[in-house]
C-alpha positions in Angstrom: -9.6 4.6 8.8 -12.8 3.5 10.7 -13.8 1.0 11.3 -10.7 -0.7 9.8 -11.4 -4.2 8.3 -10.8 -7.3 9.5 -7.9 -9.7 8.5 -11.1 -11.9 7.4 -12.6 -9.5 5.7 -9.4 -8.7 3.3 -9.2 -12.7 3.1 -12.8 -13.0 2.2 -12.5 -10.2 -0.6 -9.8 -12.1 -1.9 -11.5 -15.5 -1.8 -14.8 -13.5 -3.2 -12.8 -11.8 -6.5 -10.2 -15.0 -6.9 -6.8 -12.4 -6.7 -3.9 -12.3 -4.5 -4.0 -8.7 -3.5 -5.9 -5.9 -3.3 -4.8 -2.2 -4.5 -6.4 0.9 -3.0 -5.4 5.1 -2.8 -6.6 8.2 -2.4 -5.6 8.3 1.4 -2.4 10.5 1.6 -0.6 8.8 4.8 2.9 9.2 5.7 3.5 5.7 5.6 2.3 4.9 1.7 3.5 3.9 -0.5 3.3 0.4 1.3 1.9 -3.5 1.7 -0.9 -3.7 4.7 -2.8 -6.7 6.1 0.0 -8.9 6.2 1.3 -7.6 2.5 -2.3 -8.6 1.5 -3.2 -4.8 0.3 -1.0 -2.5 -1.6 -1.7 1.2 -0.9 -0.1 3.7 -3.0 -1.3 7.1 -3.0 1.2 9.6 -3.2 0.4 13.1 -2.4 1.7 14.7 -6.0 0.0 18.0 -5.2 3.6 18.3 -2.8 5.9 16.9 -5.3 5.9 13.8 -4.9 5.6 11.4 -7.7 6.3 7.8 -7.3 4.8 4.2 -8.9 4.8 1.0 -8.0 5.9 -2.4 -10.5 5.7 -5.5 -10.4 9.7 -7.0 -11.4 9.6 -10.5 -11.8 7.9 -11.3 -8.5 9.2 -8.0 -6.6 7.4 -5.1 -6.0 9.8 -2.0 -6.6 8.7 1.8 -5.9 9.9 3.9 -9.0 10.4 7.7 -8.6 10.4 10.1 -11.4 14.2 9.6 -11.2 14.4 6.7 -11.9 15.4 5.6 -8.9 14.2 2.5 -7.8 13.6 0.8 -3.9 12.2 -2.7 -2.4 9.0 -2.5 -1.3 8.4 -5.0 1.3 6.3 -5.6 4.0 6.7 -4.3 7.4 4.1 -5.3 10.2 4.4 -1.9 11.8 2.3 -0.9 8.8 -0.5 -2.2 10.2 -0.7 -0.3 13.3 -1.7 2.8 11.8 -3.4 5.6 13.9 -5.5 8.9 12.8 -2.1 10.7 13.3 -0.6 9.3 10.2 -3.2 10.9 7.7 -2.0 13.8 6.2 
């Protein structure tokens, strides 16, 4: 969580490695799965230890969160995102 990088920083991995996005986990907040940094990073770490088992696809150009249901939801990018504190980790 700290420091948290710069919005040049993301932009300048990007540049550096020639992708559009960059995918991390293994930080269980309350908030993931979900698109940070202006939907430049994807974060999807679910905490399956409590039962919860999702995964994230790529459907022609749309990002969908997939449940072991089946079930399937938008994923989409939500400013707020960005704001996150200490009190969201789990």
């Amino acid at each position: 969580m700290k420091p948290r990088a710069a919005m040049s920083q993301v932009d300048g991995t990007l540049q550096l490695y020639d992708c559009k996005r960059i995918v991390v986990g293994h930080t269980i907040v309350d908030k993931n799965i979900a698109l940070y940094y202006g939907g430049k990073v994807l974060a999807l770490d679910m905490n399956e230890h409590g039962d919860d088992h999702r995964a994230v696809l790529l459907n022609h150009g749309q990002w969908v969160i997939l449940n072991d249901k089946g079930k399937r939801s938008k994923l989409v990018y939500r400013p707020a995102n960005d704001n996150l504190t200490d009190d969201d980790i789990k």
